[in-house]
Backbone bond lengths (Angstrom), bond angles and torsions (degrees), N, CA, C in turn:
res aa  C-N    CA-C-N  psi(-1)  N-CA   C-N-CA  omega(-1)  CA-C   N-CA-C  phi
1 X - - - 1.444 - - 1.521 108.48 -
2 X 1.132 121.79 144.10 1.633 134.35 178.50 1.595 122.16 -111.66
3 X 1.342 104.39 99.33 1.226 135.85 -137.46 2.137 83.41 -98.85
4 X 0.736 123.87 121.66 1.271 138.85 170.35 1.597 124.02 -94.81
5 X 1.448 109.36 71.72 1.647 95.29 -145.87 1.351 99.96 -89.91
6 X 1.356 130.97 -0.86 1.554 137.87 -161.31 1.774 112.29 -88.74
7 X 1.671 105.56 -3.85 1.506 91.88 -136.41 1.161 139.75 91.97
8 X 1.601 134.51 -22.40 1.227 112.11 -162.90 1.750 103.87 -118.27
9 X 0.934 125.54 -158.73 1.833 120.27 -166.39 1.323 103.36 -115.52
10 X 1.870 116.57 147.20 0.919 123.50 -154.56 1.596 111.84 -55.67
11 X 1.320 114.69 -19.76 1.394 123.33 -159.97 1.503 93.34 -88.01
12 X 1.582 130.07 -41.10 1.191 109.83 -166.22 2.197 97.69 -82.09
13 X 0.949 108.15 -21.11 1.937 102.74 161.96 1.416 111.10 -60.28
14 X 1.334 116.26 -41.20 1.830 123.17 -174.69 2.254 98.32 -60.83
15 X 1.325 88.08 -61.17 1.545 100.16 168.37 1.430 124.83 -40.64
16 X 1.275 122.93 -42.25 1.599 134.31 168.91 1.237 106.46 -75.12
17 X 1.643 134.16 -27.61 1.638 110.33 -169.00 1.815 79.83 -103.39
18 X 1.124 146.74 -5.82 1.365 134.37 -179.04 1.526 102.27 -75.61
19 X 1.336 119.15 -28.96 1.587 123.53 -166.86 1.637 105.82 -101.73
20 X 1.737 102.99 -10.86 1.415 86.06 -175.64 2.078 93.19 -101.74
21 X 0.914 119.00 22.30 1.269 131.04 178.18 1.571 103.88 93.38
22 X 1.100 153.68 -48.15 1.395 157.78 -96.31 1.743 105.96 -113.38
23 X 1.337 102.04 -20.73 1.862 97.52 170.48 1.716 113.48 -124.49
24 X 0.799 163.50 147.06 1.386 159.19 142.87 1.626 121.19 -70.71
25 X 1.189 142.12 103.33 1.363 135.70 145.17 1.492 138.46 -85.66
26 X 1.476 90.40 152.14 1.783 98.83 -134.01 1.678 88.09 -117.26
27 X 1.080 167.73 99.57 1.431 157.26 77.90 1.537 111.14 60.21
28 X 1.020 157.31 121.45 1.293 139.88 145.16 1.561 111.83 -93.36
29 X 1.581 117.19 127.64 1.569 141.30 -152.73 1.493 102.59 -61.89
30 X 1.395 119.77 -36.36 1.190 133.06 -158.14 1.655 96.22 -88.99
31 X 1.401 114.22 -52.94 1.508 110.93 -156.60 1.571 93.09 -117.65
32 X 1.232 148.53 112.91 1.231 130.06 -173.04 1.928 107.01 -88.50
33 X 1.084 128.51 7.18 1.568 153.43 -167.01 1.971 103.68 -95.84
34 X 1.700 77.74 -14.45 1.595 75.62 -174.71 2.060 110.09 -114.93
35 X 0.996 100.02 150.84 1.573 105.20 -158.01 1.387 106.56 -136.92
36 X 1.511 132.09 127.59 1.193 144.02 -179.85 1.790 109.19 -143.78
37 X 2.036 86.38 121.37 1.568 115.00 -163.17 1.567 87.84 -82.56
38 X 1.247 109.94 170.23 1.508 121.54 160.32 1.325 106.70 165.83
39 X 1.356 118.76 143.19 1.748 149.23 -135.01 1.650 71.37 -109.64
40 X 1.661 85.86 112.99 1.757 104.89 152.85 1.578 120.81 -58.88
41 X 1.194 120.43 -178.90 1.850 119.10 170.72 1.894 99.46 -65.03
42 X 1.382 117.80 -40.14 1.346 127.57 -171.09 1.671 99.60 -56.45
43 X 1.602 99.19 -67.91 1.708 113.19 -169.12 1.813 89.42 -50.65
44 X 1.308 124.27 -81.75 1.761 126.09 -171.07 1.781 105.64 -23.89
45 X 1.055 128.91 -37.79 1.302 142.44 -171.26 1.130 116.58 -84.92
46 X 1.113 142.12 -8.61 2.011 166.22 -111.90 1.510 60.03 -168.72
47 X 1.870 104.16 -98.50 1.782 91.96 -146.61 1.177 120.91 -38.02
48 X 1.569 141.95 -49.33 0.728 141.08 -149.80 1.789 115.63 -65.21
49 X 1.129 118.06 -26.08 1.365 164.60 158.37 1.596 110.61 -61.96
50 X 0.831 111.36 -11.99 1.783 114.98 -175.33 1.580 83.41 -119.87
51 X 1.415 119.14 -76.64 1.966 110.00 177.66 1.160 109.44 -28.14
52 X 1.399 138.77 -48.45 1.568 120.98 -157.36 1.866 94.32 -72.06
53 X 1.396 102.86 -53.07 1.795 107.68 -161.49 1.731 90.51 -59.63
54 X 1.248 145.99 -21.11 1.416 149.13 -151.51 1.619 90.20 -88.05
55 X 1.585 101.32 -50.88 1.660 102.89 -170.14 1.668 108.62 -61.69
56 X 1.471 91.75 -28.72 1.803 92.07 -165.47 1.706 110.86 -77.08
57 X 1.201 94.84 -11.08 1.461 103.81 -169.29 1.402 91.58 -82.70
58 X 1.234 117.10 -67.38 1.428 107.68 -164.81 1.454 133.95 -62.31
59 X 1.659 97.54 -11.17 1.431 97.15 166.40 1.507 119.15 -101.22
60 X 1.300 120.48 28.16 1.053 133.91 -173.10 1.695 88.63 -102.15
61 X 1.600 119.96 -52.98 1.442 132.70 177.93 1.048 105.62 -21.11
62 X 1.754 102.98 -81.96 1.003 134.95 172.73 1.848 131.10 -31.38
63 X 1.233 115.43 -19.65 1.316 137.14 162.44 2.018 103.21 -86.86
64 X 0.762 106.58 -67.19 1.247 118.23 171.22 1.727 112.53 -27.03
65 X 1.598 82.74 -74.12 2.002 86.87 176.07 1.702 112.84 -88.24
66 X 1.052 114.66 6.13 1.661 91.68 173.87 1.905 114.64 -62.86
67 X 1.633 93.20 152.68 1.300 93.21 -152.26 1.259 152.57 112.18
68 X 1.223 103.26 -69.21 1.951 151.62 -171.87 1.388 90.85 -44.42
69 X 1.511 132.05 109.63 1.393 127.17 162.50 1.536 109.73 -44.11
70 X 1.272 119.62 144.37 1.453 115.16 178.47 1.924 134.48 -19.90
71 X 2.068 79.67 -59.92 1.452 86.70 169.40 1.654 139.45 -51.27
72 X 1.414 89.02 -48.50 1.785 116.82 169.74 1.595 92.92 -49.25
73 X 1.366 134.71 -54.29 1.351 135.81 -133.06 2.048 83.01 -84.37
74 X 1.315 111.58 -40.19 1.394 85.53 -154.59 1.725 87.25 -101.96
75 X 1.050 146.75 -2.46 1.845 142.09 166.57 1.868 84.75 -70.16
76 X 1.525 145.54 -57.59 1.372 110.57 162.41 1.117 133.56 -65.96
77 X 1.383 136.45 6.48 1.198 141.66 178.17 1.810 102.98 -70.43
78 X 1.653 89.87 -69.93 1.886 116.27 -174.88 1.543 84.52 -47.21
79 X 1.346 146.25 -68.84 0.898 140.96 -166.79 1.910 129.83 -37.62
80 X 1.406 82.71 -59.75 1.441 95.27 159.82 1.368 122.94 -31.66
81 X 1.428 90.00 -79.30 1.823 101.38 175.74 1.173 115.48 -87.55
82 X 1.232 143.72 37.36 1.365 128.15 129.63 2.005 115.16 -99.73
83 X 1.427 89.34 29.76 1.646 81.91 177.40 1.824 103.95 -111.83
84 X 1.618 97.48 -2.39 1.636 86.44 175.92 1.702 89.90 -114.26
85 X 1.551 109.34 165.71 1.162 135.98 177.49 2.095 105.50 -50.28
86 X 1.175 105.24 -40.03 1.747 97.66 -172.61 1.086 103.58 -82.91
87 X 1.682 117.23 -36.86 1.582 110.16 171.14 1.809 121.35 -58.23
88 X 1.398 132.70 -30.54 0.830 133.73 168.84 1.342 107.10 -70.92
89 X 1.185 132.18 -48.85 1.952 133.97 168.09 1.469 103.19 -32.38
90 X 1.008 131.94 -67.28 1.392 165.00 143.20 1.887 99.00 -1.50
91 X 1.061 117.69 -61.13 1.417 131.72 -168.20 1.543 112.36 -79.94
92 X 2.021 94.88 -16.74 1.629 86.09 -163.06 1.729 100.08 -110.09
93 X 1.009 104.20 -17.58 1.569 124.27 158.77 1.706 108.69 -56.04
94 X 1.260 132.28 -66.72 0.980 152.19 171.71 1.743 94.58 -31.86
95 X 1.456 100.45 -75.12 1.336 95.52 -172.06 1.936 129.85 -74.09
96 X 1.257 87.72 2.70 1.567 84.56 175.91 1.727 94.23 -104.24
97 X 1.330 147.48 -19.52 1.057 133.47 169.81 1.644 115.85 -73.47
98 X 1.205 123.45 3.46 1.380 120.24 -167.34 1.773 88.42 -115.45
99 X 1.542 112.11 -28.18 1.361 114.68 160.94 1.716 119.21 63.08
């Protein structure tokens, strides 16, 4: 999911990783309405680089909550992620769809 935590619209984030090299967009000839993303050699190399720190994170969680009665497990969860900026995006989305 593409978490927009700045404010601004997915297209102008799509626009920043196209200029910072890391995604490619592709036009389709026929329909110009239609748009296809795809991870440059740079972006694939980033990801690959985001999976390892992703794995480390979560087993860091996972140290964290072993144990943890359910409840406990997810009040540190919310916790977690409301200490970075997407996790709070995340929280405020949440709460305007429940409205």
């Amino acid at each position: 999911m593409l978490v927009c935590e700045t404010g601004n619209s997915p297209s102008r984030l799509v626009d920043r990783l196209v200029s910072q090299g890391l995604v490619q967009r592709d036009t389709d000839p026929d329909d110009r309405r239609y748009l296809a993303l795809s991870l440059t050699a740079e972006g694939k190399a980033l990801s690959k680089r985001i999976v390892v720190a992703e794995d480390a994170l979560h087993d860091a969680i996972d140290q964290l909550v072993a144990g943890q009665p359910v409840d406990e497990t997810i009040t540190t969860l919310h916790a977690v992620a409301n200490a970075f900026s997407a996790g709070q995006a995340l929280a405020r989305r949440r709460a305007a769809q429940e409205g």
